[in-house]
Chimera marker file (.cmm) of the C-alpha trace (Angstrom):
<marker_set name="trace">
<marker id="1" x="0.000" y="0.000" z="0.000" r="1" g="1" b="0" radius="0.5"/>
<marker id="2" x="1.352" y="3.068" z="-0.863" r="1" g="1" b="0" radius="0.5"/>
<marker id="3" x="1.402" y="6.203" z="1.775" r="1" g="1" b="0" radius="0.5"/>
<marker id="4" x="-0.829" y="7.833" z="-1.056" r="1" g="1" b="0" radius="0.5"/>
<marker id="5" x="-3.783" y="5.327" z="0.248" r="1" g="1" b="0" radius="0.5"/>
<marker id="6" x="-3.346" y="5.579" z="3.717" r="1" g="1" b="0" radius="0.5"/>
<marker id="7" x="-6.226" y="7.864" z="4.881" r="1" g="1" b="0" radius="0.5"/>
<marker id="8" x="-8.036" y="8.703" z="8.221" r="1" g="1" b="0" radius="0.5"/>
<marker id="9" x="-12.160" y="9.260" z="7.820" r="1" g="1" b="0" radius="0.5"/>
<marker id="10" x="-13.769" y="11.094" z="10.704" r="1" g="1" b="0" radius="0.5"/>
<marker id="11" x="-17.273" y="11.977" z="12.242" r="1" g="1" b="0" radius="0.5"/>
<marker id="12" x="-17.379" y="15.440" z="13.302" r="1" g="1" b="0" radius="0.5"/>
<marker id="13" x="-19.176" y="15.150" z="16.916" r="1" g="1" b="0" radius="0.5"/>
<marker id="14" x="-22.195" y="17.673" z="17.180" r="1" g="1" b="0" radius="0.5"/>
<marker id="15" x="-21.956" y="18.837" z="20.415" r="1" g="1" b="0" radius="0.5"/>
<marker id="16" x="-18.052" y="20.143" z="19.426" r="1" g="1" b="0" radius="0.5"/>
<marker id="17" x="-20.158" y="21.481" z="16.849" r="1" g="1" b="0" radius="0.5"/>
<marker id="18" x="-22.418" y="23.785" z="19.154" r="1" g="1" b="0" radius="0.5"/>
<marker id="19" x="-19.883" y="24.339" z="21.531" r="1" g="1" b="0" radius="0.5"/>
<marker id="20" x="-17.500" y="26.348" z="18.115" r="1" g="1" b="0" radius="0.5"/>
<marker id="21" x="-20.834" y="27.821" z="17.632" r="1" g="1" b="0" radius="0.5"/>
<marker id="22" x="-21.926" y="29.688" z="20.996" r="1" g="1" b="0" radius="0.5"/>
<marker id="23" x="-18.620" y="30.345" z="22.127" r="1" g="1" b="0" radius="0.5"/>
<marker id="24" x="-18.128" y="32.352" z="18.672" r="1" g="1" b="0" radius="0.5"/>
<marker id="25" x="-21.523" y="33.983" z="19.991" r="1" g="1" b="0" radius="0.5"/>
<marker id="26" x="-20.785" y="34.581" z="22.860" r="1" g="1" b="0" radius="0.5"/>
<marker id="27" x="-17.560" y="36.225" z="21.668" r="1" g="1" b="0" radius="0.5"/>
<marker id="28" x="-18.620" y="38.257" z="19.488" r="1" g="1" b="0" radius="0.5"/>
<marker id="29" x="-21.191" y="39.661" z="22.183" r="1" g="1" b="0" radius="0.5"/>
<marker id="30" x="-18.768" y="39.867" z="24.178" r="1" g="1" b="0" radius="0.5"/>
<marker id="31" x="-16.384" y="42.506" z="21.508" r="1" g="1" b="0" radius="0.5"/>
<marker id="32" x="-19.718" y="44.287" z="21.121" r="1" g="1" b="0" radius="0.5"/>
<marker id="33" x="-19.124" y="44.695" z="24.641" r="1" g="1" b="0" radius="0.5"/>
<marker id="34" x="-15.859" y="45.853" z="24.809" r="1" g="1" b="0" radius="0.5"/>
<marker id="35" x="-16.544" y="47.639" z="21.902" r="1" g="1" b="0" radius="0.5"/>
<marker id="36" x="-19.441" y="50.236" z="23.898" r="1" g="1" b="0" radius="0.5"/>
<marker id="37" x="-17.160" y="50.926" z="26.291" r="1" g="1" b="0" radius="0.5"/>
<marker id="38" x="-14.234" y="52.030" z="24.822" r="1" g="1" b="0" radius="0.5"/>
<marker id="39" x="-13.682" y="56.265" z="25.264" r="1" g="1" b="0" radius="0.5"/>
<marker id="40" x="-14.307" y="57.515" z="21.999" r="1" g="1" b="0" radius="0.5"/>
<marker id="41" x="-16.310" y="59.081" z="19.873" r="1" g="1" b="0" radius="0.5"/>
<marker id="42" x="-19.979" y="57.673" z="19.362" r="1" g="1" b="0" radius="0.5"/>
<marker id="43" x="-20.044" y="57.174" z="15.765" r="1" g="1" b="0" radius="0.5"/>
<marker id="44" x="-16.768" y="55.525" z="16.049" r="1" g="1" b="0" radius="0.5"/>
<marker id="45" x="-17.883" y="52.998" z="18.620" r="1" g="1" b="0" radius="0.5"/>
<marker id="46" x="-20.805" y="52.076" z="16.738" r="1" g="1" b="0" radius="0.5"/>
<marker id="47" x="-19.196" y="51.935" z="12.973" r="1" g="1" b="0" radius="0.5"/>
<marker id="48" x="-16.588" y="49.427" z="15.056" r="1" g="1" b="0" radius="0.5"/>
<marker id="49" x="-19.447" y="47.647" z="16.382" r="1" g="1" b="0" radius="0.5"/>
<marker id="50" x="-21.072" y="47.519" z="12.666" r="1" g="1" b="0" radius="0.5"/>
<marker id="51" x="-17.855" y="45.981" z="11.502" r="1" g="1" b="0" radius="0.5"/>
<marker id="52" x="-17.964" y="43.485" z="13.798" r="1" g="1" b="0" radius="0.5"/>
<marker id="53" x="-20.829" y="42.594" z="14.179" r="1" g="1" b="0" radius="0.5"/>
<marker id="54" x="-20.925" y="41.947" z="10.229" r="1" g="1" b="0" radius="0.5"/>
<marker id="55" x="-17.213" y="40.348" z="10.371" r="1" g="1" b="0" radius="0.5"/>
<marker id="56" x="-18.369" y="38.138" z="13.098" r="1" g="1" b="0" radius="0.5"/>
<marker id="57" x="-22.112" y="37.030" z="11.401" r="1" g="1" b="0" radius="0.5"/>
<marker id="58" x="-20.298" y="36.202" z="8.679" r="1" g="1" b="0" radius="0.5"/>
<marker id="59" x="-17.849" y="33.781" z="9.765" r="1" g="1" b="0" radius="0.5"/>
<marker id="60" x="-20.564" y="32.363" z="12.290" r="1" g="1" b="0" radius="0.5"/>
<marker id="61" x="-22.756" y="31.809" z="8.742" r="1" g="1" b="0" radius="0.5"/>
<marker id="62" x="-19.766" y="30.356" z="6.980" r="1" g="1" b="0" radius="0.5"/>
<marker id="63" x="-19.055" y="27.621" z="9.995" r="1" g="1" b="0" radius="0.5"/>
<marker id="64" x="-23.125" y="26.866" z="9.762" r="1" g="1" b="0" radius="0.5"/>
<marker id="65" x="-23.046" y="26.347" z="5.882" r="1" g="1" b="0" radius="0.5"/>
<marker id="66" x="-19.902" y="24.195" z="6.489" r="1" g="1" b="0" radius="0.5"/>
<marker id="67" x="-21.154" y="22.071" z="9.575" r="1" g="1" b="0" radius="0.5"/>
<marker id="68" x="-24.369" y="21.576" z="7.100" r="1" g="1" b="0" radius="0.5"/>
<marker id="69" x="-22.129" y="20.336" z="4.073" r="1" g="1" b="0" radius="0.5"/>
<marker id="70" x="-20.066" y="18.431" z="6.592" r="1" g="1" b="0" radius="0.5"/>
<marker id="71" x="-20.533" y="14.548" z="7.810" r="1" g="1" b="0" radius="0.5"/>
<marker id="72" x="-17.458" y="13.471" z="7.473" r="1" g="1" b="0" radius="0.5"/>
<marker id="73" x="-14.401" y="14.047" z="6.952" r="1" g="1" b="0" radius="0.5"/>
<marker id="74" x="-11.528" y="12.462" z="4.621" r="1" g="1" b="0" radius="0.5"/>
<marker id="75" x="-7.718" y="13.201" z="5.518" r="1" g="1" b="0" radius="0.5"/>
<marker id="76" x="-5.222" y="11.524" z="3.236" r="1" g="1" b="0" radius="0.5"/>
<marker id="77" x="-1.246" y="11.035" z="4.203" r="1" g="1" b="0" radius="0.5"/>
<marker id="78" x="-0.553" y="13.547" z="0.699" r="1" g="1" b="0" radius="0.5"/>
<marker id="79" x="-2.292" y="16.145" z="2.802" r="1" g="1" b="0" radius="0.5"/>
<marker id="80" x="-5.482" y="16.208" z="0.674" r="1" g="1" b="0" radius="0.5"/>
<marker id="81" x="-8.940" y="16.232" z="2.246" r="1" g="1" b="0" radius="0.5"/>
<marker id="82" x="-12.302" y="15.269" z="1.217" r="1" g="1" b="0" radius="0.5"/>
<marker id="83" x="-15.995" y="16.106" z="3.401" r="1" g="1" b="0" radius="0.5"/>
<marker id="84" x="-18.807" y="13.771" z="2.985" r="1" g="1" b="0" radius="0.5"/>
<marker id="85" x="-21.850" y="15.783" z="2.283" r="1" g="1" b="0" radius="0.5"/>
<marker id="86" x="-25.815" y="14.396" z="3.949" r="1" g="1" b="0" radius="0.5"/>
<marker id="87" x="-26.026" y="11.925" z="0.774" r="1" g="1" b="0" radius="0.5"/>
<marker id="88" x="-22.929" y="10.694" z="1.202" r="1" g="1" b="0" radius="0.5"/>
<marker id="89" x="-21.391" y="12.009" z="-1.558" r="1" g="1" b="0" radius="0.5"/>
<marker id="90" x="-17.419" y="13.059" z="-1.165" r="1" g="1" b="0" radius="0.5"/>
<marker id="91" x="-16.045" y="16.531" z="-2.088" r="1" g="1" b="0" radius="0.5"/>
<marker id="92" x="-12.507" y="17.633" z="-2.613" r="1" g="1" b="0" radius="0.5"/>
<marker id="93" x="-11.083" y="20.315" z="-0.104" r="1" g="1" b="0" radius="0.5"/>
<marker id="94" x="-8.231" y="21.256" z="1.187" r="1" g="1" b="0" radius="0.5"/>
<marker id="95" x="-6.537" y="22.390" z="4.815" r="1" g="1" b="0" radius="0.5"/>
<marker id="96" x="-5.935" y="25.533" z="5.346" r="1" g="1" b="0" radius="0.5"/>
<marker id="97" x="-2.480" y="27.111" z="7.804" r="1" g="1" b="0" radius="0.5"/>
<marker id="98" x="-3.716" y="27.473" z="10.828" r="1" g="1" b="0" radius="0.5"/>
<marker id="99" x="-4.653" y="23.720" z="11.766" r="1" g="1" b="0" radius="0.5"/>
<marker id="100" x="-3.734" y="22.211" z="14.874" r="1" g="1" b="0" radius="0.5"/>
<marker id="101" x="-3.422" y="18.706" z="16.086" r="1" g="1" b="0" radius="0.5"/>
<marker id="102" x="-2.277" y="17.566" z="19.778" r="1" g="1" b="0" radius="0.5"/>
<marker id="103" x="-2.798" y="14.400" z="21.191" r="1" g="1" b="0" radius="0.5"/>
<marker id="104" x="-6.518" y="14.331" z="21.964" r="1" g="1" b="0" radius="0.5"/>
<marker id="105" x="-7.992" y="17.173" z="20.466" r="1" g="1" b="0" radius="0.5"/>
<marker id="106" x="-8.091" y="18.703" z="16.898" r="1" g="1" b="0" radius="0.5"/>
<marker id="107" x="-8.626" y="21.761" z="15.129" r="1" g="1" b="0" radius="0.5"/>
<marker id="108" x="-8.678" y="21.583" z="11.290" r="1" g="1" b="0" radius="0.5"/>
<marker id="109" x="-9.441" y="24.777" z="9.115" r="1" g="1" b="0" radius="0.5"/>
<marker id="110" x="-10.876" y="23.379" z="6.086" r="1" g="1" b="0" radius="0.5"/>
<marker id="111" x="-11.777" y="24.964" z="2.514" r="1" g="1" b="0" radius="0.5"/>
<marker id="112" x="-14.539" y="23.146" z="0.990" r="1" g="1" b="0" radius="0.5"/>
<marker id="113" x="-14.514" y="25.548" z="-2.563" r="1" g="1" b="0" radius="0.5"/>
<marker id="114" x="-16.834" y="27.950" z="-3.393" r="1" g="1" b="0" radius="0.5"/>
<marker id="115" x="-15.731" y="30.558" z="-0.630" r="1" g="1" b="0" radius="0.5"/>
<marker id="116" x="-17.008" y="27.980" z="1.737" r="1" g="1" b="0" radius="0.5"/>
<marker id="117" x="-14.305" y="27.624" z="4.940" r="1" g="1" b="0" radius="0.5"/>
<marker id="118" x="-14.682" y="26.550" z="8.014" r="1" g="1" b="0" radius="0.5"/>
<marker id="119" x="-12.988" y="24.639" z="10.781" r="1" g="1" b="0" radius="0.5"/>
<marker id="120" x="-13.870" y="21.239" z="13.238" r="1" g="1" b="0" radius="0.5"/>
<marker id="121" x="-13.285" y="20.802" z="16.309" r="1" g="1" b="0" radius="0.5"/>
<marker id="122" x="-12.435" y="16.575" z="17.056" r="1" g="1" b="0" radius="0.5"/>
<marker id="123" x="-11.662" y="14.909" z="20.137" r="1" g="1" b="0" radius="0.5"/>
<marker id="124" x="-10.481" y="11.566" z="19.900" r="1" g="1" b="0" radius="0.5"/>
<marker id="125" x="-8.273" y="9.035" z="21.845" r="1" g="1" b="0" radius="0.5"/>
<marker id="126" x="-5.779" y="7.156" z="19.684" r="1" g="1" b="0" radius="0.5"/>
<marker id="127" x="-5.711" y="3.933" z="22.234" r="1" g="1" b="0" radius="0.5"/>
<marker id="128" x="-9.292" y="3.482" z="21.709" r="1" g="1" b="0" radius="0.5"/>
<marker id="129" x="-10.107" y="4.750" z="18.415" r="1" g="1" b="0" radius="0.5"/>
<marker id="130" x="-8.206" y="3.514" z="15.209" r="1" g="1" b="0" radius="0.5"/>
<marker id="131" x="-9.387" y="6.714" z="12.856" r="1" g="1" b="0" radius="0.5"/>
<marker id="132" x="-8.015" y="9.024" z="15.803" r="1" g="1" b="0" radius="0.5"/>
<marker id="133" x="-4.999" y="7.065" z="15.505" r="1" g="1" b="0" radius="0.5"/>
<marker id="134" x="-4.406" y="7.191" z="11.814" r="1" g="1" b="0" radius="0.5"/>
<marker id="135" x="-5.131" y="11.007" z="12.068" r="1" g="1" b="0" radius="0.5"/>
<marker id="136" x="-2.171" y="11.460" z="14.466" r="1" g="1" b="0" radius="0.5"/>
<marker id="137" x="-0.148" y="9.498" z="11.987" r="1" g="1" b="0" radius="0.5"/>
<marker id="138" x="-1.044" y="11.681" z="9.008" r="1" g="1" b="0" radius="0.5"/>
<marker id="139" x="-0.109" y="14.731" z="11.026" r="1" g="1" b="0" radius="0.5"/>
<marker id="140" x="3.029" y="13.602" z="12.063" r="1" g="1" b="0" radius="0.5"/>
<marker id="141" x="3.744" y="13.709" z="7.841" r="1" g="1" b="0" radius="0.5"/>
<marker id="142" x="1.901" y="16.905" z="7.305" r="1" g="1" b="0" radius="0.5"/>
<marker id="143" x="1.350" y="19.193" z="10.099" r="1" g="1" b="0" radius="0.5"/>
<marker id="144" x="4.964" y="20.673" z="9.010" r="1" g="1" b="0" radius="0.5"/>
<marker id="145" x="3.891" y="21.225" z="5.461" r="1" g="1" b="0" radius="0.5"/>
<marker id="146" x="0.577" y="23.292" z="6.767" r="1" g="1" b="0" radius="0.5"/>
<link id1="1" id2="2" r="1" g="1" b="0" radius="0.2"/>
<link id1="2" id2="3" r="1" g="1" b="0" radius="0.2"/>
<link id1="3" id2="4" r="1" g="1" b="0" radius="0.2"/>
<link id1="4" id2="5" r="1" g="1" b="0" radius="0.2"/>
<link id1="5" id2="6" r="1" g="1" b="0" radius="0.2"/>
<link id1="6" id2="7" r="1" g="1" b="0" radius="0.2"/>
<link id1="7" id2="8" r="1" g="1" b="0" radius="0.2"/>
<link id1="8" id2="9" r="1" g="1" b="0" radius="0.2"/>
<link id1="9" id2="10" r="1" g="1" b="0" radius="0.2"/>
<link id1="10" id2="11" r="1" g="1" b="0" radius="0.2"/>
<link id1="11" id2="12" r="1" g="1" b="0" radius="0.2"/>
<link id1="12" id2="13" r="1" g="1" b="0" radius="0.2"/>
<link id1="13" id2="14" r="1" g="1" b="0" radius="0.2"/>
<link id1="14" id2="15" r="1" g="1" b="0" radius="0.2"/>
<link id1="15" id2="16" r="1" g="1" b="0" radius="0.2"/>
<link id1="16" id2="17" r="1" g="1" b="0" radius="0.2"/>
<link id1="17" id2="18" r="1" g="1" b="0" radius="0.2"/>
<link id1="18" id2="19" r="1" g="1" b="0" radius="0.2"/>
<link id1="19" id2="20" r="1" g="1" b="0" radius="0.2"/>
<link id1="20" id2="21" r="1" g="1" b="0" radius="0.2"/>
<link id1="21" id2="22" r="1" g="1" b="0" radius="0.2"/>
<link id1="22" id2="23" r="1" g="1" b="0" radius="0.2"/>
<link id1="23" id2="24" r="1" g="1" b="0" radius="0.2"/>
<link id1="24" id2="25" r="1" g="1" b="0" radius="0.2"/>
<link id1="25" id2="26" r="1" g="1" b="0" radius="0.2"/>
<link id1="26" id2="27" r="1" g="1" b="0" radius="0.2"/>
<link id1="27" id2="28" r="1" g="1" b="0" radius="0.2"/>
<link id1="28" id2="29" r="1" g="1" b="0" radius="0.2"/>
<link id1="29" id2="30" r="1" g="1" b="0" radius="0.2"/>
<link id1="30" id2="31" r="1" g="1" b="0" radius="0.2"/>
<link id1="31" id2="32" r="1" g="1" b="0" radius="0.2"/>
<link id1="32" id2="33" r="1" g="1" b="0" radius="0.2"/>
<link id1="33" id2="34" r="1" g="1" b="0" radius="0.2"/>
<link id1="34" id2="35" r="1" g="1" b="0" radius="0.2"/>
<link id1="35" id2="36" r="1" g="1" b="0" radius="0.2"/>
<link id1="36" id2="37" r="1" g="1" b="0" radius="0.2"/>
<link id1="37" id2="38" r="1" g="1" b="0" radius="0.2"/>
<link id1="38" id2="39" r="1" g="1" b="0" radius="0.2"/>
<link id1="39" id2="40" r="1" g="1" b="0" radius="0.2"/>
<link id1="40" id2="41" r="1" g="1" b="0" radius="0.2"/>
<link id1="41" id2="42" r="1" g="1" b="0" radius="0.2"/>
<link id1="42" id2="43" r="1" g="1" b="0" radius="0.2"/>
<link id1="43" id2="44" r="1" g="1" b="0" radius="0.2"/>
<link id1="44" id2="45" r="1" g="1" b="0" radius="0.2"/>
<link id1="45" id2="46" r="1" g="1" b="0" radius="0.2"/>
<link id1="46" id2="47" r="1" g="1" b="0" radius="0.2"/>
<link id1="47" id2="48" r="1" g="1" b="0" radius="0.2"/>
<link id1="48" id2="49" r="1" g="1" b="0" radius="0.2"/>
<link id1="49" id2="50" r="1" g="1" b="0" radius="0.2"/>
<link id1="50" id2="51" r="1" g="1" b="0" radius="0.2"/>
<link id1="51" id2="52" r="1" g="1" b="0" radius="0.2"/>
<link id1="52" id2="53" r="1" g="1" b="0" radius="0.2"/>
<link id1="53" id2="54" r="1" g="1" b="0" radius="0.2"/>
<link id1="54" id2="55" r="1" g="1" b="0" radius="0.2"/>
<link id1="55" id2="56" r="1" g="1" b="0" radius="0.2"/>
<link id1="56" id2="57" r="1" g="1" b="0" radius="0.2"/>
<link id1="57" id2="58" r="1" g="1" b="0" radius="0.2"/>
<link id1="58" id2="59" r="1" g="1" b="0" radius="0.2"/>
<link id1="59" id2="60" r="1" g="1" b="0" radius="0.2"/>
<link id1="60" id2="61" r="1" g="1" b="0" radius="0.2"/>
<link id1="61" id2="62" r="1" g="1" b="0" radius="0.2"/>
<link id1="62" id2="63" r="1" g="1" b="0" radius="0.2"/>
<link id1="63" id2="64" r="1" g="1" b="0" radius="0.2"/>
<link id1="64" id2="65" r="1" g="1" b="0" radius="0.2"/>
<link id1="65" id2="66" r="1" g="1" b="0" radius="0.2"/>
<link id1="66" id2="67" r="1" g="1" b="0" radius="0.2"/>
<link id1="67" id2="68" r="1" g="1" b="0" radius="0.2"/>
<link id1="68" id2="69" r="1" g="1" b="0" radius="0.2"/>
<link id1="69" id2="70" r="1" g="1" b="0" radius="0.2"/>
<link id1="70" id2="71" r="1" g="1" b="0" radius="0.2"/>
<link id1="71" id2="72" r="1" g="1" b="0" radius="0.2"/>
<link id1="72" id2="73" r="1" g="1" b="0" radius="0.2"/>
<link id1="73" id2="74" r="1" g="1" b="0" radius="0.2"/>
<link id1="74" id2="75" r="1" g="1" b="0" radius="0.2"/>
<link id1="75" id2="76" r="1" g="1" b="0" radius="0.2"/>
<link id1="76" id2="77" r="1" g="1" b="0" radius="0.2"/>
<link id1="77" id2="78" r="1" g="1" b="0" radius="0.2"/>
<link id1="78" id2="79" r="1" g="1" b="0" radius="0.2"/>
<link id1="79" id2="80" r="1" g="1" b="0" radius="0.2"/>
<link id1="80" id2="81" r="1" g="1" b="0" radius="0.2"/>
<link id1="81" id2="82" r="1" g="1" b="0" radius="0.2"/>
<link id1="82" id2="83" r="1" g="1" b="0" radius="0.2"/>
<link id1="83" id2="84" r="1" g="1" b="0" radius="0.2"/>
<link id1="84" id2="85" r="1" g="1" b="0" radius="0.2"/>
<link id1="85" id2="86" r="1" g="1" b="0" radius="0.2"/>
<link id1="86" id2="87" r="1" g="1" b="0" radius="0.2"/>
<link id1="87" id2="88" r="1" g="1" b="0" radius="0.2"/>
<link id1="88" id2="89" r="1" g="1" b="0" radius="0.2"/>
<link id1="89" id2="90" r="1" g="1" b="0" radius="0.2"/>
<link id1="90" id2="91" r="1" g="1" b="0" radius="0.2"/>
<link id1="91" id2="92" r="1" g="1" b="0" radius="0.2"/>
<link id1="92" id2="93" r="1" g="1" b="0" radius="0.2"/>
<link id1="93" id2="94" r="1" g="1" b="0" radius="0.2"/>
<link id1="94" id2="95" r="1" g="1" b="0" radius="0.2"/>
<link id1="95" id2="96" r="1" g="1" b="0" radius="0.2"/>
<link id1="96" id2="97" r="1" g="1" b="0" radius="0.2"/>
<link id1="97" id2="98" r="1" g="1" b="0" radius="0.2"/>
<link id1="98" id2="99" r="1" g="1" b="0" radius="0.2"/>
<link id1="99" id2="100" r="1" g="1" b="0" radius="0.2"/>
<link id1="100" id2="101" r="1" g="1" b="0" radius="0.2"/>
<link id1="101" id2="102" r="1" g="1" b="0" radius="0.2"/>
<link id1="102" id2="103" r="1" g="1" b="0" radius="0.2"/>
<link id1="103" id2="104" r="1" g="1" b="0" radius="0.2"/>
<link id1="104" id2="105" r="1" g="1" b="0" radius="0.2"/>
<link id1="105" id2="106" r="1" g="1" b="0" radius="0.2"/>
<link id1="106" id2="107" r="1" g="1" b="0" radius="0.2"/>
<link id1="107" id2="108" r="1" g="1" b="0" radius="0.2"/>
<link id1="108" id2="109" r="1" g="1" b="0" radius="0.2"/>
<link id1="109" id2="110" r="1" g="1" b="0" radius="0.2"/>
<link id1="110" id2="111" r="1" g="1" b="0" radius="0.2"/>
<link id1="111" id2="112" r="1" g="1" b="0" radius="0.2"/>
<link id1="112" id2="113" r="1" g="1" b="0" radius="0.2"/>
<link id1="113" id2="114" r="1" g="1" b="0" radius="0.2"/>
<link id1="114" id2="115" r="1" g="1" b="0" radius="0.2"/>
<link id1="115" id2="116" r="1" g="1" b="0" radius="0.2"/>
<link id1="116" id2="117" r="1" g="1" b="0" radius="0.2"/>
<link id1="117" id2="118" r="1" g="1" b="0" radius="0.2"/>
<link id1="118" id2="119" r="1" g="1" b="0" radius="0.2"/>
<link id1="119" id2="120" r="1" g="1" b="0" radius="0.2"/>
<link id1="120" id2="121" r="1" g="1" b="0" radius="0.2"/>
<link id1="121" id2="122" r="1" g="1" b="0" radius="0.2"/>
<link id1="122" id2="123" r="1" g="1" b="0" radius="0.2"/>
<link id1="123" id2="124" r="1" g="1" b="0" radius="0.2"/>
<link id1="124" id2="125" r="1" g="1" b="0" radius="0.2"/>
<link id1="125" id2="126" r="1" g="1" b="0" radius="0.2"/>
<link id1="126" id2="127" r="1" g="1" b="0" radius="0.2"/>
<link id1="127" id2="128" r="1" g="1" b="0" radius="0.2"/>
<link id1="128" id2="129" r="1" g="1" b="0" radius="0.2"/>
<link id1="129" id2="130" r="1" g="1" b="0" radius="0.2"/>
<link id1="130" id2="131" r="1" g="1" b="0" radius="0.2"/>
<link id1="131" id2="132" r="1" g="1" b="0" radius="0.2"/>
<link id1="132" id2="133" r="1" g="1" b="0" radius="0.2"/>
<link id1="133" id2="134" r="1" g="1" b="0" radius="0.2"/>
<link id1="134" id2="135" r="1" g="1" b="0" radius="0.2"/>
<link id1="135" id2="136" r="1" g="1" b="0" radius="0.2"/>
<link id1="136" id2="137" r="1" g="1" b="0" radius="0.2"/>
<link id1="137" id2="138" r="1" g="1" b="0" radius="0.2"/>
<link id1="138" id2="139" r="1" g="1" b="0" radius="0.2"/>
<link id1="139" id2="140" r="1" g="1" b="0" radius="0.2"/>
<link id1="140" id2="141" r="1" g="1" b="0" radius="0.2"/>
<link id1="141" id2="142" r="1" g="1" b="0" radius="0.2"/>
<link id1="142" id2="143" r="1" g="1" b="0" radius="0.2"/>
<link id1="143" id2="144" r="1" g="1" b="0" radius="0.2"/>
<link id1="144" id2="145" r="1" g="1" b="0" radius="0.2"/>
<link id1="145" id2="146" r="1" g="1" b="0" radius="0.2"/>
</marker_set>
């Protein structure tokens, strides 16, 4: 077998799911915060809090589109990726700089084409779970390259 074929496939767990989503939420509630009480002028404050609000919508949006497309997920050792949509149907995409593996947890940035990127957050336990294990494996190849 050649290291081309050796691939990890992955379930993205939904509560991980929710958790990305209302802490990005609560985030961005919490700049619109921050935001009100910084000294300056009015119309400053609330163009900033415009801007982020819109910046931050957005990106919430993008990770809800994604998570939608999204049931599972396809990470070869030549650093390609593939996402499983609902009718099981596989679609090319790529990882994106900024992805980080340790030992139990996982943060991929993914871009799934047509301006669609997001990111999942995995847990796994490579003594218990052979696709958690394979992942670390992968990354071991690639996580210099990314």
């Amino acid at each position: 077998m050649s290291s081309s074929e050796f691939l990890t496939e992955i379930e993205p767990l939904p509560w991980l799911r929710w958790l990305v989503l209302v802490s990005g939420a609560a985030l961005l509630l919490l700049g619109l915060v921050v935001i009100s009480q910084m000294t300056m002028d009015p119309a400053i404050r609330i163009a900033a809090a415009a801007v982020w609000l819109s910046v931050g919508l957005l990106q919430l949006g993008r990770f809800v589109q994604g998570y939608r497309r999204c049931r599972r997920l396809r990470l070869y050792a030549d650093g390609s990726a593939a996402i499983a949509d609902a009718s099981g149907a596989w679609h090319k995409a790529q990882l994106r700089p900024g992805c980080v593996v340790l030992d139990r947890v996982a943060w991929l940035r993914l871009d799934a084409g047509r301006r669609q990127k997001f990111a999942e957050l995995l847990v796994g336990n490579s003594r218990k779970n052979d696709a958690w294990r394979r992942l670390q494996v992968v990354w071991r190849h690639l996580g210099a390259a990314i």
